[in-house]
PDB file of N, CA, C and O in Angstrom, chain B, residues numbered from 101:
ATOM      1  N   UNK B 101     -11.018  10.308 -12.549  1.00  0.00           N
ATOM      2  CA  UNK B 101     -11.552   9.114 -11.945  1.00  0.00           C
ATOM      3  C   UNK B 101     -10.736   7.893 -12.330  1.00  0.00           C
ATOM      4  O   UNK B 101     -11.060   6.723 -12.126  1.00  0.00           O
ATOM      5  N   UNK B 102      -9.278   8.472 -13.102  1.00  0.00           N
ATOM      6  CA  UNK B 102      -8.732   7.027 -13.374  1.00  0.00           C
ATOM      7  C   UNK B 102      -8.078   6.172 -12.332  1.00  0.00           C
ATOM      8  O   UNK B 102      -7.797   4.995 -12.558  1.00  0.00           O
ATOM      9  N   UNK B 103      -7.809   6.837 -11.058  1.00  0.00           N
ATOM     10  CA  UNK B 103      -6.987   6.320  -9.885  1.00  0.00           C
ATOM     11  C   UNK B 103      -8.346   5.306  -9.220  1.00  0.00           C
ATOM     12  O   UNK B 103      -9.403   5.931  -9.313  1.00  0.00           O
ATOM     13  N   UNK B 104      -8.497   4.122  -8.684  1.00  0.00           N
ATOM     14  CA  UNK B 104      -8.992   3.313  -7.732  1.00  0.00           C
ATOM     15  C   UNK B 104      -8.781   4.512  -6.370  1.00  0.00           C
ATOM     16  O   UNK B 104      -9.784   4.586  -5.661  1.00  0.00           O
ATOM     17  N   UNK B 105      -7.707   5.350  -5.987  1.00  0.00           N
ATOM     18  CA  UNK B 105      -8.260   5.724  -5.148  1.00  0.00           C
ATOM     19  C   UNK B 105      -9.442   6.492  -4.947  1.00  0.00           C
ATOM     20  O   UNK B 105     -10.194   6.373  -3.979  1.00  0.00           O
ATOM     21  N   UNK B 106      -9.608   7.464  -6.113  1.00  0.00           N
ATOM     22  CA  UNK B 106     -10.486   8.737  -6.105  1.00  0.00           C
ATOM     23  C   UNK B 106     -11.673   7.803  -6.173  1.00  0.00           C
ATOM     24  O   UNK B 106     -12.552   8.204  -5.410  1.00  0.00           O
ATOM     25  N   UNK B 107     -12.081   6.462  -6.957  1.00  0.00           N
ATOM     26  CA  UNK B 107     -12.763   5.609  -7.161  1.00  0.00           C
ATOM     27  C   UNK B 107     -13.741   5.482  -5.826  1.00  0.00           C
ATOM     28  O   UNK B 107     -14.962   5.592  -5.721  1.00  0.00           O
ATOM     29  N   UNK B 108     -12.511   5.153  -4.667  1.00  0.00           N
ATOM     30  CA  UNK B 108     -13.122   5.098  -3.429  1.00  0.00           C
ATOM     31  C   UNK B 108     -13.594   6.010  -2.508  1.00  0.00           C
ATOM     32  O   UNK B 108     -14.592   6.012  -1.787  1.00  0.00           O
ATOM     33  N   UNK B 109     -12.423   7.010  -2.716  1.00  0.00           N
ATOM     34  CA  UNK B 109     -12.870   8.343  -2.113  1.00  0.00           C
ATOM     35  C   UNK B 109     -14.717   8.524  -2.719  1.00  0.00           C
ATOM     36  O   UNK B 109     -15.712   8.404  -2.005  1.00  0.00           O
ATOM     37  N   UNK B 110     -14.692   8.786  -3.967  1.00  0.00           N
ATOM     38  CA  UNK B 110     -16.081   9.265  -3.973  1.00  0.00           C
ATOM     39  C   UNK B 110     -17.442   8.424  -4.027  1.00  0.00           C
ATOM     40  O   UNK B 110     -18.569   8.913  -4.100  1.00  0.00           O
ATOM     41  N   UNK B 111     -17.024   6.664  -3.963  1.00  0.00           N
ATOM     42  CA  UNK B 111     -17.857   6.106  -3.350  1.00  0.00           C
ATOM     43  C   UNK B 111     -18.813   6.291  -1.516  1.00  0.00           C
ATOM     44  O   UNK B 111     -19.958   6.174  -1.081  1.00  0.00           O
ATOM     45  N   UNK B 112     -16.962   6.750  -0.816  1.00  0.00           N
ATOM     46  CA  UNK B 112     -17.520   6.495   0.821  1.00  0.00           C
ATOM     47  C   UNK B 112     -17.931   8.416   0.912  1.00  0.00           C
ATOM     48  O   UNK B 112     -18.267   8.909   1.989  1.00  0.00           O
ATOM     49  N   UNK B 113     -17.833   9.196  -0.265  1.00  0.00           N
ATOM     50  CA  UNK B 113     -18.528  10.315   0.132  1.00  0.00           C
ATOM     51  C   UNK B 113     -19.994  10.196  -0.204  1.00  0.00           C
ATOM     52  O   UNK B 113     -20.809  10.667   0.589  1.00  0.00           O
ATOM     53  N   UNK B 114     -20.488   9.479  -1.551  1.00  0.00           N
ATOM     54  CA  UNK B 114     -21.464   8.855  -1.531  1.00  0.00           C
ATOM     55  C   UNK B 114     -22.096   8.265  -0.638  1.00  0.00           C
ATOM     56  O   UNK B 114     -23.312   8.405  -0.770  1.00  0.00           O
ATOM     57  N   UNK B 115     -21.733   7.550   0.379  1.00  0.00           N
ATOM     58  CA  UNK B 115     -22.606   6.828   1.202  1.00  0.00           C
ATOM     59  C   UNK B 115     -22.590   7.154   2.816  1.00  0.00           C
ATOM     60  O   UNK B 115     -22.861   6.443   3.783  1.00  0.00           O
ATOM     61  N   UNK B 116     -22.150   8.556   2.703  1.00  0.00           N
ATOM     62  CA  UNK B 116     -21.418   9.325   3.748  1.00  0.00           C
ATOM     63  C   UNK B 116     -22.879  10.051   4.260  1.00  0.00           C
ATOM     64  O   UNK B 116     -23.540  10.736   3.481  1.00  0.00           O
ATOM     65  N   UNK B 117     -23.282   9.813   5.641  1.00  0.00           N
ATOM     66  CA  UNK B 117     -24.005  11.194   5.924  1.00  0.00           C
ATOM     67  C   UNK B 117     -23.924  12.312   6.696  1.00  0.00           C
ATOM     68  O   UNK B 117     -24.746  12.869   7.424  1.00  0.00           O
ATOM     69  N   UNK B 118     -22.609  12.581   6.369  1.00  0.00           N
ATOM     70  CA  UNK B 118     -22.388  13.820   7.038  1.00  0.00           C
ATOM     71  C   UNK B 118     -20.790  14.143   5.963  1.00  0.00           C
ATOM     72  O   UNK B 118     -20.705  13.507   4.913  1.00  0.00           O
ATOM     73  N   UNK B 119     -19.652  15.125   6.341  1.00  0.00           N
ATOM     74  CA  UNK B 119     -18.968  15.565   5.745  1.00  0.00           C
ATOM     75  C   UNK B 119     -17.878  14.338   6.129  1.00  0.00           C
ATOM     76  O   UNK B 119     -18.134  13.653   7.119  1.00  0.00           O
ATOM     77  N   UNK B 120     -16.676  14.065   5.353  1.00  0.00           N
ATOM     78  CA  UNK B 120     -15.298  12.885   6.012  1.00  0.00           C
ATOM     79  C   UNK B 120     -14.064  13.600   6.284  1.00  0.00           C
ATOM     80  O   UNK B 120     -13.621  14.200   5.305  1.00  0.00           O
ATOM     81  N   UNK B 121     -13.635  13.660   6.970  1.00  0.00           N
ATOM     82  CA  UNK B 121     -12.493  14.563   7.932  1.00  0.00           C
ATOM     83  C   UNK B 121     -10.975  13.502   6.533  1.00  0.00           C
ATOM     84  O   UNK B 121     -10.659  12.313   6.481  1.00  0.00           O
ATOM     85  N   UNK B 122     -10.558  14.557   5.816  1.00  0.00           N
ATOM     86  CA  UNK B 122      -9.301  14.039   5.015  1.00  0.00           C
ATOM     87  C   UNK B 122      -8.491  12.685   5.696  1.00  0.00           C
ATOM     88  O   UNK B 122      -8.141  11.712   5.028  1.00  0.00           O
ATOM     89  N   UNK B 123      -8.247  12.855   7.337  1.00  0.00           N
ATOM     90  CA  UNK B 123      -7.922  11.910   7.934  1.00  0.00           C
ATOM     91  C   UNK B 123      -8.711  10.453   8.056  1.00  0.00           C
ATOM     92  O   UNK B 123      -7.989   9.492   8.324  1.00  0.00           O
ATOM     93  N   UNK B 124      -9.724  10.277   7.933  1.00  0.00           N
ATOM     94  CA  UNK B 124     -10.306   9.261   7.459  1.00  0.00           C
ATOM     95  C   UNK B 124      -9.773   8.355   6.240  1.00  0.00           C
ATOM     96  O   UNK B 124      -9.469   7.163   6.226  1.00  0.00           O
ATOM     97  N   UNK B 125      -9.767   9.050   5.508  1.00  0.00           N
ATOM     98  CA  UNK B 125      -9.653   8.452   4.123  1.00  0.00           C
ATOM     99  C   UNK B 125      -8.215   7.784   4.420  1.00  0.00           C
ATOM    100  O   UNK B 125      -8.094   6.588   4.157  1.00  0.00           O
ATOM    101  N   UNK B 126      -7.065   8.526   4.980  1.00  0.00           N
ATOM    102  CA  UNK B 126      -6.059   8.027   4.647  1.00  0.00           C
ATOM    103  C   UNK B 126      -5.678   6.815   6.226  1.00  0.00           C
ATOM    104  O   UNK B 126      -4.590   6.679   6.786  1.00  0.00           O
ATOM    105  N   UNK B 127      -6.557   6.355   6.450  1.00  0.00           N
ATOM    106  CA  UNK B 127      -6.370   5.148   7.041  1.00  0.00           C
ATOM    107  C   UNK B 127      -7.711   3.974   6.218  1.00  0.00           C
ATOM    108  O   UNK B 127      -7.456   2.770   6.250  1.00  0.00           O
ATOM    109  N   UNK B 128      -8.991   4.420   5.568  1.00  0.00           N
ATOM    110  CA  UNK B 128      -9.190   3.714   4.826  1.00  0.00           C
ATOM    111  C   UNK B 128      -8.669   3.198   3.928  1.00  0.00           C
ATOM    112  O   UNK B 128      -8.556   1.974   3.862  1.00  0.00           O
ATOM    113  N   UNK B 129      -8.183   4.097   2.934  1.00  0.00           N
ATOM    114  CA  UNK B 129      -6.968   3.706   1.461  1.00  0.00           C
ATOM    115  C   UNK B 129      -5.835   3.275   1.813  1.00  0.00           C
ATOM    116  O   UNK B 129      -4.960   2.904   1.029  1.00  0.00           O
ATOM    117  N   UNK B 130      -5.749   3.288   3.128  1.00  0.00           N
ATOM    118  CA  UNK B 130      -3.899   2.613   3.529  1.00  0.00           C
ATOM    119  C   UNK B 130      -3.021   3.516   2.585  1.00  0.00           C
ATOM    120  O   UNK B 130      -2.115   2.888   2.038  1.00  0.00           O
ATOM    121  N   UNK B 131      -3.104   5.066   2.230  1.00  0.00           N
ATOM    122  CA  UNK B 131      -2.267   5.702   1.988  1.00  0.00           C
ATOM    123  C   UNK B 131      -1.972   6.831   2.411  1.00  0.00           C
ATOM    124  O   UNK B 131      -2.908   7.515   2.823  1.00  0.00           O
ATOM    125  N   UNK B 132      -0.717   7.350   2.448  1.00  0.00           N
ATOM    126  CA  UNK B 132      -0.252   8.886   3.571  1.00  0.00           C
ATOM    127  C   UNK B 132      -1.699   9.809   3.195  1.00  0.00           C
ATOM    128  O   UNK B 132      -2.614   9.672   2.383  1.00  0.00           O
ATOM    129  N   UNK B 133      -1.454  10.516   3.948  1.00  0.00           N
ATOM    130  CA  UNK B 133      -2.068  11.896   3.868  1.00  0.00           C
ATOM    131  C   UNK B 133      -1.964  13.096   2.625  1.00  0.00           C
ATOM    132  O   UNK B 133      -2.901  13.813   2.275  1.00  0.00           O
ATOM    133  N   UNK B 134      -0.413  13.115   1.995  1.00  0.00           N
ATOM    134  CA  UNK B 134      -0.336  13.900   1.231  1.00  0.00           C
ATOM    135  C   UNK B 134      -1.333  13.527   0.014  1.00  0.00           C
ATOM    136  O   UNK B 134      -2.013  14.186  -0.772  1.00  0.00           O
ATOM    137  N   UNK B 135      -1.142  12.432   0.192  1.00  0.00           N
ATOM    138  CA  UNK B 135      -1.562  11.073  -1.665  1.00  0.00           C
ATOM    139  C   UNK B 135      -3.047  11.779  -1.527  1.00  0.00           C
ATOM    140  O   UNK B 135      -3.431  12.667  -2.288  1.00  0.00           O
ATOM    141  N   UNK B 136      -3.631  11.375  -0.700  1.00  0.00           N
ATOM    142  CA  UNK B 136      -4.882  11.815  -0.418  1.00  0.00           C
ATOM    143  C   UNK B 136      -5.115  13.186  -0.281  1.00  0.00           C
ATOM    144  O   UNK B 136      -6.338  13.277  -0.388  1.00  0.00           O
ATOM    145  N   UNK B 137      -4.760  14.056  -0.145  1.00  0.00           N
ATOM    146  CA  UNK B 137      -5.157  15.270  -0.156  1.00  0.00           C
ATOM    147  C   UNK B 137      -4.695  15.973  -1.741  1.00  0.00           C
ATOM    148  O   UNK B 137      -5.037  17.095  -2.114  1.00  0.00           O
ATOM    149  N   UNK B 138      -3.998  15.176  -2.387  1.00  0.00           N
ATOM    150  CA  UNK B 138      -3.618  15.044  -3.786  1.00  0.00           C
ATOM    151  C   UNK B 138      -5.181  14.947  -4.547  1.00  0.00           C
ATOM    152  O   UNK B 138      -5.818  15.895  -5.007  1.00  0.00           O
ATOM    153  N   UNK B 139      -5.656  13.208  -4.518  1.00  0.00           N
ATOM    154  CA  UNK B 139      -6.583  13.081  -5.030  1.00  0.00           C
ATOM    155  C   UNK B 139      -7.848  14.055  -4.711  1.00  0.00           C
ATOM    156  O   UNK B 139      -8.605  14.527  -5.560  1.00  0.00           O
ATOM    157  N   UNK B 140      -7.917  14.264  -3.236  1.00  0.00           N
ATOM    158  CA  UNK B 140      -9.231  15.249  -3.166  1.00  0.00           C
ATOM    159  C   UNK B 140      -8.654  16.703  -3.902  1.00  0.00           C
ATOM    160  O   UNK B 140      -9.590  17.435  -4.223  1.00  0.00           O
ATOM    161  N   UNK B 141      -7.660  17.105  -4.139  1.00  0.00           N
ATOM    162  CA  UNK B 141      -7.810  18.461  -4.472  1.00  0.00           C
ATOM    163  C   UNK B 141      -8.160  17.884  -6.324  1.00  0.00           C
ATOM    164  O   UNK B 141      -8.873  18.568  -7.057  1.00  0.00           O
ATOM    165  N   UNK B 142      -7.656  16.858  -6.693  1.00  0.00           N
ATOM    166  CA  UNK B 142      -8.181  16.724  -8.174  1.00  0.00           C
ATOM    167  C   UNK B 142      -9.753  16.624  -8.256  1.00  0.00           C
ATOM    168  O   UNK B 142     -10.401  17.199  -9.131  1.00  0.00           O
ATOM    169  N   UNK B 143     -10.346  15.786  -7.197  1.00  0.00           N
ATOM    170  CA  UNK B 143     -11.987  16.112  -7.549  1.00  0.00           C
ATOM    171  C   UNK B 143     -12.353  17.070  -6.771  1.00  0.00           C
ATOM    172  O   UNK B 143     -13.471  16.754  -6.363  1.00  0.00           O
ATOM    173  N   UNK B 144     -12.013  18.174  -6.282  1.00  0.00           N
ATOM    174  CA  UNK B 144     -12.674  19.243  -5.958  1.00  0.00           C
ATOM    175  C   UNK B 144     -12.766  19.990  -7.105  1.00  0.00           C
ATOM    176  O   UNK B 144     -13.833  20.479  -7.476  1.00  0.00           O
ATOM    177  N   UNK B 145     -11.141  20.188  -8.028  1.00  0.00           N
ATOM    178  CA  UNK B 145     -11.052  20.888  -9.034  1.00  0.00           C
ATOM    179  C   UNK B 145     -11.874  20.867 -10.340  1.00  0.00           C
ATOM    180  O   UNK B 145     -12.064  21.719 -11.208  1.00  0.00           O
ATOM    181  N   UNK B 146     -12.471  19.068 -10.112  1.00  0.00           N
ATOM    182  CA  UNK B 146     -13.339  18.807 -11.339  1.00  0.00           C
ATOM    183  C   UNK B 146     -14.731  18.800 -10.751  1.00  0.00           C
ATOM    184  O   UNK B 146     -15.593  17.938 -10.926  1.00  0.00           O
ATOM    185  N   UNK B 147     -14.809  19.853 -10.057  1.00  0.00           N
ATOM    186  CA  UNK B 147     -16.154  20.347  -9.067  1.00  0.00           C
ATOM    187  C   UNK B 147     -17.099  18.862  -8.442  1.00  0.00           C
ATOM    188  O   UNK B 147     -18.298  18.734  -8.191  1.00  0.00           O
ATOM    189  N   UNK B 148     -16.001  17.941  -8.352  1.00  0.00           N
ATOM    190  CA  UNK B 148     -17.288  16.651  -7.708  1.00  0.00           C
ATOM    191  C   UNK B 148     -17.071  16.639  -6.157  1.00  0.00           C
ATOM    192  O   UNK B 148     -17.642  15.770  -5.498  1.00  0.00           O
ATOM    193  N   UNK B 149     -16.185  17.666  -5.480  1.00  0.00           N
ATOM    194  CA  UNK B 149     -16.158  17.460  -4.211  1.00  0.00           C
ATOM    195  C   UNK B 149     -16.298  18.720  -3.380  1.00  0.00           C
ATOM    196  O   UNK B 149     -16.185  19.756  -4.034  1.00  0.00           O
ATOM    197  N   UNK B 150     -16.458  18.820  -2.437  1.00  0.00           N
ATOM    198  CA  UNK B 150     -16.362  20.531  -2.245  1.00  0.00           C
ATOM    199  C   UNK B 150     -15.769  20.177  -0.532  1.00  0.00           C
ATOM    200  O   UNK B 150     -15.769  19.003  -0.161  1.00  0.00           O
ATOM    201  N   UNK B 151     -15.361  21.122   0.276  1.00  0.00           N
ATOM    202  CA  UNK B 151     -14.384  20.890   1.043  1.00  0.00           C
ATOM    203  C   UNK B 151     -14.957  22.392   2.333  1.00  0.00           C
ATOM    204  O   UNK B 151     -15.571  23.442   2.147  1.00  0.00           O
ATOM    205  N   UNK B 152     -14.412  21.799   3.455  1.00  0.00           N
ATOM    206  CA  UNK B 152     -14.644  22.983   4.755  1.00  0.00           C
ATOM    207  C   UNK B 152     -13.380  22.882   5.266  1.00  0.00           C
ATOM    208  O   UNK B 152     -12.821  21.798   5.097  1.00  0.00           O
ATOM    209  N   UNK B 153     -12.540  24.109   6.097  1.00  0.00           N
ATOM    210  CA  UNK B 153     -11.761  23.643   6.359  1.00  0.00           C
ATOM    211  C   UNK B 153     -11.970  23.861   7.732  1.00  0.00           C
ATOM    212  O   UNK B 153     -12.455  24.946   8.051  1.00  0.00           O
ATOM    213  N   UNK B 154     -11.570  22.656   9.016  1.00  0.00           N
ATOM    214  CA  UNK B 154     -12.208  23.457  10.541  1.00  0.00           C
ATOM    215  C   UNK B 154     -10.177  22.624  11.485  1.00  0.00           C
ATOM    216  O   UNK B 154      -9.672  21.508  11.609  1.00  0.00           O
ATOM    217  N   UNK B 155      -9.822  23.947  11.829  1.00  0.00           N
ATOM    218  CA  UNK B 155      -8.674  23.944  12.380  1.00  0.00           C
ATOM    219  C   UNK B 155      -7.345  23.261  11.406  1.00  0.00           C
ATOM    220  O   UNK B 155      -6.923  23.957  10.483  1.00  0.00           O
ATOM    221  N   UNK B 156      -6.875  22.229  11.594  1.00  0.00           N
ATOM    222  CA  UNK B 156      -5.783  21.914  10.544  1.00  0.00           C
ATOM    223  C   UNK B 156      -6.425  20.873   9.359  1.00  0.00           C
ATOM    224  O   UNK B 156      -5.874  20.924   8.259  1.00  0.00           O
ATOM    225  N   UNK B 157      -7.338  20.120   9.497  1.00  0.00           N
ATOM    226  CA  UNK B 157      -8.402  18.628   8.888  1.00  0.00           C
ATOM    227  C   UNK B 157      -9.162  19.923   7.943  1.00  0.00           C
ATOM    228  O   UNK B 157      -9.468  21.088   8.195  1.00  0.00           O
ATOM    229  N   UNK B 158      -9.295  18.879   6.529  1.00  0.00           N
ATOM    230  CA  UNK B 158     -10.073  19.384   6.063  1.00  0.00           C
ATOM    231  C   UNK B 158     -11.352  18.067   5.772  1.00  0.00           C
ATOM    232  O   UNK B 158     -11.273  16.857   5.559  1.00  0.00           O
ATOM    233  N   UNK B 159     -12.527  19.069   5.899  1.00  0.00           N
ATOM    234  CA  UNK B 159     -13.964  18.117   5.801  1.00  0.00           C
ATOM    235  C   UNK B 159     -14.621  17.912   4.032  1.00  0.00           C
ATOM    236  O   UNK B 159     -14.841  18.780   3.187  1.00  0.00           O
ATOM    237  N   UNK B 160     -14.749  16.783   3.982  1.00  0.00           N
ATOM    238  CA  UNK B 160     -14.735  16.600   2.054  1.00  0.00           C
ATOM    239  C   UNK B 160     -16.552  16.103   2.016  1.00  0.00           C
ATOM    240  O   UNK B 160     -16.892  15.262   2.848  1.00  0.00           O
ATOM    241  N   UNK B 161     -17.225  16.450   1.405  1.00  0.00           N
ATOM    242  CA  UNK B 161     -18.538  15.556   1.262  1.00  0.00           C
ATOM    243  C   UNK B 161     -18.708  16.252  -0.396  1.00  0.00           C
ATOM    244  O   UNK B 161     -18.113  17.219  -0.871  1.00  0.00           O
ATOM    245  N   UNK B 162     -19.738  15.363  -1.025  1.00  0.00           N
ATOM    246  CA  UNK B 162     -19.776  15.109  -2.667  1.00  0.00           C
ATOM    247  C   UNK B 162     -20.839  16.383  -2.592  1.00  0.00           C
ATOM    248  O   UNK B 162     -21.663  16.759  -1.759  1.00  0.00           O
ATOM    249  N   UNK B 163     -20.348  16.901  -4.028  1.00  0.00           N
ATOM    250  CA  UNK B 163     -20.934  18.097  -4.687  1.00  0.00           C
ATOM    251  C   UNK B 163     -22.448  17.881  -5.010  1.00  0.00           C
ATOM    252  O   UNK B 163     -23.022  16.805  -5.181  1.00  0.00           O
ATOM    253  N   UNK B 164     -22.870  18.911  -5.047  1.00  0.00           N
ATOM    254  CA  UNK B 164     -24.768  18.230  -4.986  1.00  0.00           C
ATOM    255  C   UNK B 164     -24.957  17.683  -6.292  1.00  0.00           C
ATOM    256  O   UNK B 164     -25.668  16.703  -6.517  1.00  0.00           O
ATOM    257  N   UNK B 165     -24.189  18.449  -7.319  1.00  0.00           N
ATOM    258  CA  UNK B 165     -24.560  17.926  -8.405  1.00  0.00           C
ATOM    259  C   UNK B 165     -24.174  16.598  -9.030  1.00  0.00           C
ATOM    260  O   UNK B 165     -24.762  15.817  -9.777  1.00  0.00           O
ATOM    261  N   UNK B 166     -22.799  16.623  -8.375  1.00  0.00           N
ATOM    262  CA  UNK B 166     -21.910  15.296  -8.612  1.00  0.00           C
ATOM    263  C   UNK B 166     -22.528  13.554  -8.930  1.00  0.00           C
ATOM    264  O   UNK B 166     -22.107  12.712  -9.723  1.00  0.00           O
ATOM    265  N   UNK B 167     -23.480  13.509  -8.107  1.00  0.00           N
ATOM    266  CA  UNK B 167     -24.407  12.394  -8.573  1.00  0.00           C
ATOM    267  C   UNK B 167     -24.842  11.936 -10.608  1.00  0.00           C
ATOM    268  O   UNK B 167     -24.707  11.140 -11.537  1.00  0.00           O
ATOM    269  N   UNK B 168     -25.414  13.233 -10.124  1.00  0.00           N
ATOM    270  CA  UNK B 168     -25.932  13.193 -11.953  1.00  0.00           C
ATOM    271  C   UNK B 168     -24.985  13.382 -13.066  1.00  0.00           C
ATOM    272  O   UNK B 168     -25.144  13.088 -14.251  1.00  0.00           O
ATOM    273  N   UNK B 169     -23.789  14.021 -12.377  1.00  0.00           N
ATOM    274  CA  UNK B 169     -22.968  14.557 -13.507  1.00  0.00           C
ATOM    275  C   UNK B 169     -21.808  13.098 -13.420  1.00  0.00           C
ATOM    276  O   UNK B 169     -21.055  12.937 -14.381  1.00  0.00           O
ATOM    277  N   UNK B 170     -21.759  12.334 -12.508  1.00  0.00           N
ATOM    278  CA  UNK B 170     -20.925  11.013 -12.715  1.00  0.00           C
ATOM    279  C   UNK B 170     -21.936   9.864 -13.404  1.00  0.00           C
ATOM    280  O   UNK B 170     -21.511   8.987 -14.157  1.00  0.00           O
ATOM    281  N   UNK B 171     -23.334  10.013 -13.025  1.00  0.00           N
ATOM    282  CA  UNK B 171     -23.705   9.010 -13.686  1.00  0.00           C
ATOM    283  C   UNK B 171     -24.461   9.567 -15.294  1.00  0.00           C
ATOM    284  O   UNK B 171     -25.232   8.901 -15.986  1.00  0.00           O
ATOM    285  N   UNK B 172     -24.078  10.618 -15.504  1.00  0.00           N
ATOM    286  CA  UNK B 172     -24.138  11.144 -17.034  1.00  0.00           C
ATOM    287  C   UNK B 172     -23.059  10.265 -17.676  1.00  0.00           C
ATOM    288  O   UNK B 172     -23.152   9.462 -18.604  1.00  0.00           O
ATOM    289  N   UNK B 173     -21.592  10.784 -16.632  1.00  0.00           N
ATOM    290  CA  UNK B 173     -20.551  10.422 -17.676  1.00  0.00           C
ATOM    291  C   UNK B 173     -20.821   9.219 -17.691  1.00  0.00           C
ATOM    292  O   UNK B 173     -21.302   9.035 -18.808  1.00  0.00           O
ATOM    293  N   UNK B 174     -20.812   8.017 -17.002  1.00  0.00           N
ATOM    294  CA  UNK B 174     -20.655   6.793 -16.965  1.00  0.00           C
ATOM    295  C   UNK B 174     -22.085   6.161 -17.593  1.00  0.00           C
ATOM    296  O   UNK B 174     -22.045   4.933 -17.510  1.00  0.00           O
ATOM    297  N   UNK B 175     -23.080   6.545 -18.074  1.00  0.00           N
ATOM    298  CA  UNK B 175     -23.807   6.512 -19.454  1.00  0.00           C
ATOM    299  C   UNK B 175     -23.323   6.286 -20.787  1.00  0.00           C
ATOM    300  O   UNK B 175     -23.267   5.379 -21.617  1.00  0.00           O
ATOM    301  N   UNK B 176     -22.983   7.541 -20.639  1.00  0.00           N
ATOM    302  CA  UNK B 176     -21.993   7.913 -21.453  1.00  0.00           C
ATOM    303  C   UNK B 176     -20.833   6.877 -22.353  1.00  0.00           C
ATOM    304  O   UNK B 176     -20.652   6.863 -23.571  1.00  0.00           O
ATOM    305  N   UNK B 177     -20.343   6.282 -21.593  1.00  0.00           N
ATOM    306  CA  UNK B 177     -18.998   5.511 -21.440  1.00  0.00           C
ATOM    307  C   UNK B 177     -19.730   3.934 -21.809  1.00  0.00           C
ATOM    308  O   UNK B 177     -19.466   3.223 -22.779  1.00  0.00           O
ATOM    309  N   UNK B 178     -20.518   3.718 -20.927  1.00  0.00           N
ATOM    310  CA  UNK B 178     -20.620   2.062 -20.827  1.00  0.00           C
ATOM    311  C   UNK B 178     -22.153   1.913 -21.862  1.00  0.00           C
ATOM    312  O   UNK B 178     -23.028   2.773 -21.966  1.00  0.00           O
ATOM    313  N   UNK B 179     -22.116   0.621 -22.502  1.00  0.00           N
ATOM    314  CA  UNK B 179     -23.130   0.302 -23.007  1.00  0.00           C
ATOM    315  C   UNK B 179     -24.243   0.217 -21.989  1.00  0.00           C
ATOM    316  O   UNK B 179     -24.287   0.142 -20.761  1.00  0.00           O
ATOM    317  N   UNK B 180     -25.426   0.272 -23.305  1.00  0.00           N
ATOM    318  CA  UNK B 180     -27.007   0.813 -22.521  1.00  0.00           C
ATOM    319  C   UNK B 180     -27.766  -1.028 -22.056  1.00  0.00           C
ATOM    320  O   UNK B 180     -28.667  -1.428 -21.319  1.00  0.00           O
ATOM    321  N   UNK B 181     -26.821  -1.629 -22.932  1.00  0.00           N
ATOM    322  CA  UNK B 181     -27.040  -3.233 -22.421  1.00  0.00           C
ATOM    323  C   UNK B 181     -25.925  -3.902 -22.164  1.00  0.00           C
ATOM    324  O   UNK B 181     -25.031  -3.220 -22.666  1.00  0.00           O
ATOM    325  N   UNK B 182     -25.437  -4.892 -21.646  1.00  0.00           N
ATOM    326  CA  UNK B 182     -24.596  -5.748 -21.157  1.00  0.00           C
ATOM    327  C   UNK B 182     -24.755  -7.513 -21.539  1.00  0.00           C
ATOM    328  O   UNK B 182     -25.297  -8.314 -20.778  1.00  0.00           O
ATOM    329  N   UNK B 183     -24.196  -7.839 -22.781  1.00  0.00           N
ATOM    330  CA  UNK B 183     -24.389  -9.066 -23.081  1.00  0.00           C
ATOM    331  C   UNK B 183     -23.660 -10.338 -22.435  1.00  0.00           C
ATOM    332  O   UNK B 183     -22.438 -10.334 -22.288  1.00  0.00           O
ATOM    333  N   UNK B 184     -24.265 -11.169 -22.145  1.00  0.00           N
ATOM    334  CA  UNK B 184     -23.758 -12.252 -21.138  1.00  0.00           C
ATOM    335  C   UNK B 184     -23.261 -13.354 -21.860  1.00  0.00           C
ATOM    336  O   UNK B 184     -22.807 -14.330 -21.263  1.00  0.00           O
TER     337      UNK B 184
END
């Protein structure tokens, strides 16, 4: 999750209701296709994405569990208060 892209990728799968065709992304992120099919194969591998493939496009939507297991880590990580 250290790239801003994957950042975004798994925000707009988050708020996605249905699956996002790889080609999407890489006119959202303003980056090629390969870059992006880079980052999705890293969060598939860290099981937060899971993938269909239908003719040459592959379809990306967030792992069921992926919710709880990103906002474990990011518990985890950030303080339980925020001083102003």
């Amino acid at each position: 999750m250290a790239d801003p892209a994957r950042l975004t990728i798994l925000a707009t799968l988050a708020r996605a209701e249905h699956e996002v065709c790889v080609c999407d992304f890489t006119s959202g992120l303003d980056v090629n296709q390969p870059t992006v099919s880079h980052h999705l194969r890293l969060l598939k591998e860290a099981g937060l994405v899971t993938s269909v493939r239908r003719g040459t496009w592959g379809y990306y939507s967030l792992a069921a569990d992926a919710r709880d297991r990103l906002e474990a880590a990011l518990t985890s990580i950030l303080p339980m208060k925020v001083l102003a």
